[in-house]
N, C-alpha and C positions, 0 to 999 in steps of 0.2 A: 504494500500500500504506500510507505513511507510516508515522510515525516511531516511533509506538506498536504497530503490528503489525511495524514492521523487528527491534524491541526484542524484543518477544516470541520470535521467528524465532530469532534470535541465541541468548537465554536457553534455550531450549528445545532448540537443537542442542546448546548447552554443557553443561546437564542429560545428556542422551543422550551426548555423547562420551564426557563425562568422569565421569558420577555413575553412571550405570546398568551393573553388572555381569551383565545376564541374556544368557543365550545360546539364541537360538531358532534354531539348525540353518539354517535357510536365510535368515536374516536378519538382519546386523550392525547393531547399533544406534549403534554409533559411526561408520561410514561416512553412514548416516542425519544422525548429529547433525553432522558436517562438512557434509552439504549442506545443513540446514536454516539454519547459521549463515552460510554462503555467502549463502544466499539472502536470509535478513536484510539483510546488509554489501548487497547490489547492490541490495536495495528501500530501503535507505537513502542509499547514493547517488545513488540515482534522485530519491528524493525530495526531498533539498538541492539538484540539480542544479538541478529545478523552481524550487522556492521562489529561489531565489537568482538566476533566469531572471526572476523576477515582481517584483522586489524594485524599489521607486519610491524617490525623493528628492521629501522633503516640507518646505515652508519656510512656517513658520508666522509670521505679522503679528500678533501681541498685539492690537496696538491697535485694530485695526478685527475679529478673531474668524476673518479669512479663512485658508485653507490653498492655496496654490500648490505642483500635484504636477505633479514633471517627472521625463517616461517614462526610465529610462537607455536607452532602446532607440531610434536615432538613426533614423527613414526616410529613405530618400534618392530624390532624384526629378529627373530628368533630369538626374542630376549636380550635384544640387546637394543638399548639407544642411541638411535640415528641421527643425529643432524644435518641440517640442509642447508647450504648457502648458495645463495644465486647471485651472480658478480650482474648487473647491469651499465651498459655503456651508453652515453651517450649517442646516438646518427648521427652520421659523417665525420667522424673521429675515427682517423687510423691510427696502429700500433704500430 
């Protein structure tokens, strides 16, 4: 959903609960606007959840231009602990 549609979700339940006085007989707009803002709050969890799932450690060399990114996410292989490093280069930079 992310973070801008969780927002909206939210603002638009909050609208509905608390701003909106109209009464349509079969239809509470403030029970509406508690679930839409529910639904916000757990598409925004969801989405930090992700992002922060994905999230790398990046250590940058000045001098030479390179970036060494290492996964925080550790594989393991026949009981033993892997680590992964991935050198990234700048385009059009030759060695």
């Amino acid at each position: 959903m992310g973070i801008g549609g969780s927002i909206f979700l939210i603002a638009l339940g909050a609208i509905f609960a608390f701003a909106v006085q109209a009464d349509l007989g079969w239809l509470d707009l403030s029970v509406v606007g508690w679930v839409l803002m529910l639904a916000g709050v757990a598409g925004l969890l969801v989405t930090l959840y992700f992002w922060n799932s994905r999230r790398r450690t990046v250590v940058a060399t000045p001098a030479r231009g390179d970036r060494v990114v290492a996964e925080r996410v550790v594989p393991v292989q026949d009981d033993r602990v892997v680590q992964e490093y991935r050198e990234v280069r700048r385009p059009g930079r030759t060695v």
